[in-house]
C-alpha positions as CSV (number, residue, x, y, z in Angstrom):
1,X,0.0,0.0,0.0
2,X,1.8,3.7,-1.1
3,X,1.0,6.2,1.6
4,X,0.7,9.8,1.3
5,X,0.6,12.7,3.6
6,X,-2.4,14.2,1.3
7,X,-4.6,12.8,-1.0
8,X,-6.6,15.5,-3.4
9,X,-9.1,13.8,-5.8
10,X,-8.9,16.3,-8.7
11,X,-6.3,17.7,-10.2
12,X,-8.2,20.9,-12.4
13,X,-7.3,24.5,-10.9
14,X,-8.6,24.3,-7.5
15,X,-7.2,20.5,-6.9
16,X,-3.9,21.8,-8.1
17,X,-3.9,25.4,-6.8
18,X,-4.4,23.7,-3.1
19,X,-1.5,20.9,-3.9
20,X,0.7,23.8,-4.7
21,X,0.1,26.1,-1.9
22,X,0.0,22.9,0.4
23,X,3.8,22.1,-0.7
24,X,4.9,25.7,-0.6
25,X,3.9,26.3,2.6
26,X,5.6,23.5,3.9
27,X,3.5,20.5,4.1
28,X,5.1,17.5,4.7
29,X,4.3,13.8,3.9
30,X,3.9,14.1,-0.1
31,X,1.0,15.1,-1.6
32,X,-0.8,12.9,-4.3
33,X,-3.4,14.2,-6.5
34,X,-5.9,11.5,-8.7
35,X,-6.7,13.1,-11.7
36,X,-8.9,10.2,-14.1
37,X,-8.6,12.3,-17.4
38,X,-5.3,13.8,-18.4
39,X,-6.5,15.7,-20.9
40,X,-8.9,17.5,-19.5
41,X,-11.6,17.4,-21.7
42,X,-14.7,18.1,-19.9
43,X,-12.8,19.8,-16.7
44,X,-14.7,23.2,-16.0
45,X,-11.5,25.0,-15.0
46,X,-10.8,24.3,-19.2
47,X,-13.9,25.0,-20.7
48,X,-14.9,28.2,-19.2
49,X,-15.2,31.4,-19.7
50,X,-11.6,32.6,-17.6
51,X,-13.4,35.8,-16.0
52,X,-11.9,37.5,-13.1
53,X,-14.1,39.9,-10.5
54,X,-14.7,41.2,-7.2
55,X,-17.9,42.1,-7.4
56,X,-19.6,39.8,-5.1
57,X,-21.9,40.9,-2.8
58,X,-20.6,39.2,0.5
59,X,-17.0,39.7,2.2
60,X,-15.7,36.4,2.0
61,X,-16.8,35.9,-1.6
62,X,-14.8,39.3,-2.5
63,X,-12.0,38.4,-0.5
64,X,-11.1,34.9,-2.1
65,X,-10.4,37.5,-5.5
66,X,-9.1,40.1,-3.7
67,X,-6.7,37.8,-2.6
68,X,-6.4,36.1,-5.6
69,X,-6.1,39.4,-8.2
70,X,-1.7,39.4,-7.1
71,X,-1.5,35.9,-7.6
72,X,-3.0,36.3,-11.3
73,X,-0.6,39.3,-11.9
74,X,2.4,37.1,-11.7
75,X,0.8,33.6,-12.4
76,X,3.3,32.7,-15.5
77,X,6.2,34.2,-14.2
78,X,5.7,32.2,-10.6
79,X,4.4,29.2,-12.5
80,X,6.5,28.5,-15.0
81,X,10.0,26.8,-15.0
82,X,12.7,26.6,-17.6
83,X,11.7,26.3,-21.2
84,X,7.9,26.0,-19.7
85,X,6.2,29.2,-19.3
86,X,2.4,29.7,-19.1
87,X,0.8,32.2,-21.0
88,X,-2.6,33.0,-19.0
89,X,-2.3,36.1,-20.4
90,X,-4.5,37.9,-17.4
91,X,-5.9,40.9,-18.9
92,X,-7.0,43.8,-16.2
93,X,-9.8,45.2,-19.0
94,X,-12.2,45.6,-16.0
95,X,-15.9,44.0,-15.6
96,X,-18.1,46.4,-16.6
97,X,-22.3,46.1,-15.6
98,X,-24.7,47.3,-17.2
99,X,-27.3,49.0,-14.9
100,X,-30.9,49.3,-15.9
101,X,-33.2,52.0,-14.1
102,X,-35.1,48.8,-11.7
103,X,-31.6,47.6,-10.6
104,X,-30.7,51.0,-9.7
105,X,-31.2,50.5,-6.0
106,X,-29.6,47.1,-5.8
107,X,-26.6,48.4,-7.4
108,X,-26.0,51.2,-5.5
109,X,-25.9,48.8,-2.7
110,X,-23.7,46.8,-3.9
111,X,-21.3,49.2,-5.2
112,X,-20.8,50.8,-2.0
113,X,-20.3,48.0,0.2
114,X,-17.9,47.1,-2.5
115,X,-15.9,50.1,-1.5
116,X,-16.4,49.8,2.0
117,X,-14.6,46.6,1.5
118,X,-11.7,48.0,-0.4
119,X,-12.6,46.7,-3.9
120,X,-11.8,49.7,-6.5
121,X,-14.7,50.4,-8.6
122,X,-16.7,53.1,-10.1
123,X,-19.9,54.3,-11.1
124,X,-20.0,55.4,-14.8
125,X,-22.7,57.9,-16.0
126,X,-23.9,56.4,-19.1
127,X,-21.9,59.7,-21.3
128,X,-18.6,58.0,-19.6
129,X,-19.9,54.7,-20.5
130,X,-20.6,55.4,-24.2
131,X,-17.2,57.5,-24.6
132,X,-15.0,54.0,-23.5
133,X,-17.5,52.2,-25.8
134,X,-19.3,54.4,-28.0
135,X,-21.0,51.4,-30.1
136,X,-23.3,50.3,-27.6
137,X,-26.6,51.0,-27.4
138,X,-27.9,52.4,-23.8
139,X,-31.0,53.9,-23.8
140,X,-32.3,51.6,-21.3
141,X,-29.6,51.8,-19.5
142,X,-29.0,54.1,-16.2
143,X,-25.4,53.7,-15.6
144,X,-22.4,52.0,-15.5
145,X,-20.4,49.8,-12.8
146,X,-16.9,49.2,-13.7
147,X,-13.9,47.5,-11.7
148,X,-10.6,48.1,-13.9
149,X,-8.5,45.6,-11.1
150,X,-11.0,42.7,-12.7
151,X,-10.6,40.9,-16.1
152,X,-9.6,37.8,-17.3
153,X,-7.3,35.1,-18.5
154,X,-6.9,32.2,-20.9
155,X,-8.6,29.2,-18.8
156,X,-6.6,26.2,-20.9
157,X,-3.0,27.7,-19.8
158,X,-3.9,28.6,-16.4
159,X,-4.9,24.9,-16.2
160,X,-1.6,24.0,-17.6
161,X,0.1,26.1,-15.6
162,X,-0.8,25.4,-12.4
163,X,-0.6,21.8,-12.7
164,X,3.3,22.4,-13.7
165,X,4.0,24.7,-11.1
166,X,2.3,22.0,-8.5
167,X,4.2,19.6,-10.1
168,X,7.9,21.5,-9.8
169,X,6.6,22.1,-6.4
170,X,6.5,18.3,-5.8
171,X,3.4,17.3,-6.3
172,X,2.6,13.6,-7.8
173,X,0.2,13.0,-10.5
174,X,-1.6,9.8,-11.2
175,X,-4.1,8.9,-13.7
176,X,-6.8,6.8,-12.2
177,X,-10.3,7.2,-10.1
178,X,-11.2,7.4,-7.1
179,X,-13.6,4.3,-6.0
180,X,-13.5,4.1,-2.5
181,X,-13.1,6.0,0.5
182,X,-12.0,3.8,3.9
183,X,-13.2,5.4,6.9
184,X,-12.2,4.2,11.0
185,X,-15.1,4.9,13.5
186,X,-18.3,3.1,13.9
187,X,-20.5,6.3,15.5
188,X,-20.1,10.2,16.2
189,X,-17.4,12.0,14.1
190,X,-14.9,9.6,11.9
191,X,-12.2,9.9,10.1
192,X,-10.4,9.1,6.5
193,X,-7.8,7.0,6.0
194,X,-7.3,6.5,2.5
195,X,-8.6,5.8,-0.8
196,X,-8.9,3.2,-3.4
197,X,-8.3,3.2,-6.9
198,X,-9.8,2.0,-9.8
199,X,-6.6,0.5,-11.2
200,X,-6.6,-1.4,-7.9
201,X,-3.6,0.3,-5.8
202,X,-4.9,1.5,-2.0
203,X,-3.4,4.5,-1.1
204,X,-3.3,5.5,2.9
205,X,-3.3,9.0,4.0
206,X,-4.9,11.0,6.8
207,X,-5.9,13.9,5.0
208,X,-8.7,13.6,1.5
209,X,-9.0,16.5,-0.4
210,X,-12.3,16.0,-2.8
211,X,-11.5,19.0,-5.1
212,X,-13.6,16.7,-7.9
213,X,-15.3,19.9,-9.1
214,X,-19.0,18.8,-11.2
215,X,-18.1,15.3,-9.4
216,X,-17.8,16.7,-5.9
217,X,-21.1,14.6,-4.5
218,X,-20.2,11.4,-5.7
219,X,-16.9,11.9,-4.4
220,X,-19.3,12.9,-0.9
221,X,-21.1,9.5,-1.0
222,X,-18.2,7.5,-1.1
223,X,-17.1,9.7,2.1
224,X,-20.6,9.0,3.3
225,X,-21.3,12.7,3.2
226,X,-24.0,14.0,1.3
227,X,-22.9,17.5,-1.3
228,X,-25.2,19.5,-2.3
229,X,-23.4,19.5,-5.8
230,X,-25.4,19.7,-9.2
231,X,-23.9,19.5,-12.7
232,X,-25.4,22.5,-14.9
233,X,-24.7,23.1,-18.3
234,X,-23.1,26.2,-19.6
235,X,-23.0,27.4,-23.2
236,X,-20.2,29.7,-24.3
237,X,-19.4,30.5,-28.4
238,X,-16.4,31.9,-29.6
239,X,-17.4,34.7,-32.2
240,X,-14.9,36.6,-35.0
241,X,-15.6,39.9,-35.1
242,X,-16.3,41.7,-38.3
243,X,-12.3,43.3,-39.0
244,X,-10.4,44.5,-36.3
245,X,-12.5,46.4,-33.3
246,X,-11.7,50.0,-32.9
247,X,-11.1,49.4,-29.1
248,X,-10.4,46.4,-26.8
249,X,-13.7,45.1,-24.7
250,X,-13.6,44.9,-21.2
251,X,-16.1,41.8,-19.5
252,X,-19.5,43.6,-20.3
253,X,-22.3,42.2,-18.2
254,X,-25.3,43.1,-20.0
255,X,-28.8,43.4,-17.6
256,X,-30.2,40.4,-19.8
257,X,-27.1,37.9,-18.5
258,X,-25.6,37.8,-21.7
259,X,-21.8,38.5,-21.3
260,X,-18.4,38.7,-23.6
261,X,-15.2,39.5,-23.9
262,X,-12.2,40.1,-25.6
263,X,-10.5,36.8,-26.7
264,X,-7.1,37.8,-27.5
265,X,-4.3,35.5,-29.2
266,X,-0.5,36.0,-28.8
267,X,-0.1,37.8,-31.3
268,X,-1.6,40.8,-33.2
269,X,-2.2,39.5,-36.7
270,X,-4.5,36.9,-35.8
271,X,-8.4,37.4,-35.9
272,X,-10.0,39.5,-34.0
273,X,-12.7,37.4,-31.3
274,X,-14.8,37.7,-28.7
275,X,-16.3,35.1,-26.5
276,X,-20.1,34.7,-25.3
277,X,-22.0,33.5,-22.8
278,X,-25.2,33.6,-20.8
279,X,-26.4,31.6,-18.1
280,X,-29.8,29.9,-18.7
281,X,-31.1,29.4,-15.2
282,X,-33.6,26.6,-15.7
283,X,-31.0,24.6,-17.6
284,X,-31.7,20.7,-16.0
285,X,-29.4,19.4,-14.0
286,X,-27.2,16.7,-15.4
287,X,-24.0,15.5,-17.0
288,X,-24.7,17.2,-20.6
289,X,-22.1,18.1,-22.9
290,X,-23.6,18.7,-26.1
291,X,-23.8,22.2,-27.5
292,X,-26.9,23.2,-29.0
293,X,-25.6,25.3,-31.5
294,X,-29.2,26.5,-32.1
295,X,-29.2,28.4,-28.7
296,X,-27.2,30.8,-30.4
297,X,-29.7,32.4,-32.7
298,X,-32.3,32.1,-30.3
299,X,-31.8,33.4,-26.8
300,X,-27.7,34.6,-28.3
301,X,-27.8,37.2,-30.7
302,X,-31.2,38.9,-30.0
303,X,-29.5,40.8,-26.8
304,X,-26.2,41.2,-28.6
305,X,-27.7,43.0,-31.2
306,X,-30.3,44.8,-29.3
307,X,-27.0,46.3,-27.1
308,X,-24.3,46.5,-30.0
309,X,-26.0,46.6,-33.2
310,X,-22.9,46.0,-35.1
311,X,-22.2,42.6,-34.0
312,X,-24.7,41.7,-36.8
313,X,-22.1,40.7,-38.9
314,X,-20.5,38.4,-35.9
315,X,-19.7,34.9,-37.3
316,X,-19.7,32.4,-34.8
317,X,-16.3,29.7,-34.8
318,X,-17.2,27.7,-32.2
319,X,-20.0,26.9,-29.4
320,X,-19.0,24.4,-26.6
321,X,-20.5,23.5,-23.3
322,X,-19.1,23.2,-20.2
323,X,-20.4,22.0,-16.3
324,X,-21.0,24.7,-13.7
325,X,-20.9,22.2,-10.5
326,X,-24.1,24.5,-8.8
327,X,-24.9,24.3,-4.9
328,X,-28.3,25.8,-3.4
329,X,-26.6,29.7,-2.9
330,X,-24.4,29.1,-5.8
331,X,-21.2,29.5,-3.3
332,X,-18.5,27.2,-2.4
333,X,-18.1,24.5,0.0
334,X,-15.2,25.0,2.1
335,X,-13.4,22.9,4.7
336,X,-14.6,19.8,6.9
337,X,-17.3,18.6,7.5
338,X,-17.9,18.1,11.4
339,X,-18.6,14.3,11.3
340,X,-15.5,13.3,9.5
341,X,-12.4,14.4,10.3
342,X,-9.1,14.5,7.4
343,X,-11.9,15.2,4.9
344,X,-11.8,18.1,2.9
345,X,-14.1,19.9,0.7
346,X,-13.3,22.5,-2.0
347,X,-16.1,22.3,-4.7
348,X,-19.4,23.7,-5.3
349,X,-18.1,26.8,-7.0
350,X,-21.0,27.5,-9.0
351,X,-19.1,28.9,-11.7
352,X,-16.6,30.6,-9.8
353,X,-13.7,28.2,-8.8
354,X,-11.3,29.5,-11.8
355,X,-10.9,33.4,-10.3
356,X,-11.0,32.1,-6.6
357,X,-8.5,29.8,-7.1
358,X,-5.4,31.0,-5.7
359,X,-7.2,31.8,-2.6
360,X,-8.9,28.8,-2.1
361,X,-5.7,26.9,-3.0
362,X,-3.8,29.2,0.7
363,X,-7.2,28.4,2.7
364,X,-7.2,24.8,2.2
365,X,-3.3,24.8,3.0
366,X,-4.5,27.0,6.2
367,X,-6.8,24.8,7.1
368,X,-5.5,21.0,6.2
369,X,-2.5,22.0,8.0
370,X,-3.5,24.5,10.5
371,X,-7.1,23.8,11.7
372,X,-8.2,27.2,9.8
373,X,-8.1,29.7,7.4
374,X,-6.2,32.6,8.0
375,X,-5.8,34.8,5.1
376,X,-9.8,34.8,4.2
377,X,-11.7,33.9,6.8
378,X,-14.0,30.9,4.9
379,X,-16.1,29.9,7.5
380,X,-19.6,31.4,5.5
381,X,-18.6,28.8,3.2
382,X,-18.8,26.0,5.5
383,X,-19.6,22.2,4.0
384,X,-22.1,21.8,7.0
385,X,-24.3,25.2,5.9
386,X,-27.2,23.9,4.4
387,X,-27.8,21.4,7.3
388,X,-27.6,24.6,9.9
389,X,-30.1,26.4,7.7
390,X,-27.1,28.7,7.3
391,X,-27.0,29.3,3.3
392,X,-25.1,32.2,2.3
393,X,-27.0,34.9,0.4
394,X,-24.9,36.5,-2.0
395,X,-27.3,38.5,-5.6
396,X,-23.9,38.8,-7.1
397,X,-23.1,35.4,-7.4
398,X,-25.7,34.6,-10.3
């Protein structure tokens, strides 16, 4: 039987994000993480959309980007080694919201708690709004919130990159699945002790980290804990723009939920694209990859061209769909559950898990090898929340 001082069942940005911090801040005992696909193919961390933001409406959910906005700065120069550099390429273009006249008061709210909290953004009068970009159409529109710290990045290579730099940190990667979950303690609060594999090896460790993203709650029921984890589908379609824009788009959260972006190559000379999504909140729960590609004409384009006319001539590359891993207050679950002790949680992020990342990666080291988190305080993101009737409320998170 191998042994490991850590086991972390996923090895997509969060899974890796904790090995690395876990190693750097001096864990000892080896850390092991089970990744089954190699390639990634229907991670989240890969498929998504790579945004970056504060604005959240609650302190803790702010606070994991806060904390993570410095880490992103310097992700490829900290995560990459000789002759392997990433190229996240984090862009700080801002998230911009669109406001109508009935959000007004929700907003306003939000934007100054915001600042109370230390997050820099602004109110833009719709004249300031229209001069940054003047092809927008905001009639409807009663102003502007913009954060210029937030933006994003390129979701395959900070993938890639952070499982090299947990890697040169010492981390060990294996290919296999997670089957089994041994437990010691008949009654009252238990404990891991290892795991077993598909391929047949048992590994022993005291500490199981299920970072196993849109597969968190099966990962739970082997643990004998029950996750309030939901696949969701998400669509997202990768557009060319009609020549080379005039001016480079921040995020741009439209009041409808449609959002894009900027998707910029390496170099100059290739076309000019944008990526768009929207979140289609009665999407069914379930495993579903397939794109409907005919989504995009139908609930797509209408608010695209209603706000920016010329995106008529928009001609789509590519749609693909991804898994938000949804929990009942679309936040996190963070930490360990109370009944089982060496058992660690980091999933649920409800689309969120990419830009929290770095933080999440320190407050799991905190608390695996501390007994808490220290540089955010995660406690409102507790696994056991739903069973207090303790759900965290947060408008900003949807």
């Amino acid at each position: 039987m191998r042994t490991a001082g850590a086991v972390i069942i996923g090895g997509g940005v969060v899974g890796s994000s904790i090995a690395f911090h876990l190693l750097e801040d001096g864990f000892k005992g080896g850390v092991l993480v089970v990744e089954r696909d190699p390639t990634y193919a229907r991670a989240s961390s890969r498929l998504a959309m790579g945004g970056i933001r504060q604005q959240f409406g609650t302190a803790v959910n702010i606070a994991l980007v806060q904390r993570s906005i410095p880490f992103w700065r310097s992700f490829d120069e900290r995560m990459g080694g000789a002759g392997d550099r990433p190229r996240s390429n984090f862009r700080q273009r801002g998230y911009l919201f669109l406001v109508k006249h009935d959000q007004v008061p929700d907003f306003e709210r939000r934007l100054k708690h915001q600042q109370q909290l230390g997050v820099r953004v602004e109110r833009l009068g719709v004249a300031e709004v229209s001069r940054r970009l003047p092809d927008l159409a905001l009639e409807d529109i009663a102003f502007g919130v913009f954060g210029p710290d937030d933006g994003y990045a390129n979701p395959r290579e900070v993938l890639r990159g952070f499982r090299a730099g947990a890697e040169r940190a010492g981390a060990s990667f294996v290919e296999d699945e997670v089957v089994g979950i041994t437990r010691l303690g008949a009654s009252g609060r238990r404990r891991v002790t290892g795991v077993r594999l598909r391929g047949g090896e048992s590994i022993d460790s005291p500490v199981i980290v299920n970072a196993a993203g849109a597969w968190a709650a099966r990962i739970g029921e082997m643990a004998g804990i029950e996750l309030p984890i939901r696949p969701v589908r998400q669509h997202l379609f990768r557009c060319a723009l009609p020549g080379r824009w005039p001016y480079r788009f921040p995020m741009v959260i439209d009041p409808t939920g449609v959002h894009w972006r900027h998707d910029d190559g390496d170099s100059g000379s290739e076309e000019d694209r944008i990526i768009v999504a929207r979140t289609r909140h009665d999407e069914p729960v379930g495993e579903n990859f397939a794109c409907d590609e005919s989504r995009w004409s139908r609930e797509f384009l209408p608010p695209l061209l209603a706000r920016l006319p010329r995106f008529r001539d928009l001609r789509v590359i590519e749609g693909w769909a991804g898994l938000y891993e949804m929990t009942p207050d679309a936040n996190p679950l963070l930490g360990e559950p109370p009944t089982l002790a060496g058992f660690f949680v980091a999933a649920g992020f409800s689309g969120h898990g990419l830009m929290m990342s770095p933080a999440v990666g320190k407050a799991l080291s905190e608390i695996i090898r501390e007994g808490r988190a220290t540089t955010v305080d995660v406690s409102p993101l507790a696994v056991d929340r739903f069973e207090r009737g303790a759900p965290l409320e947060d408008a900003a998170t949807l």
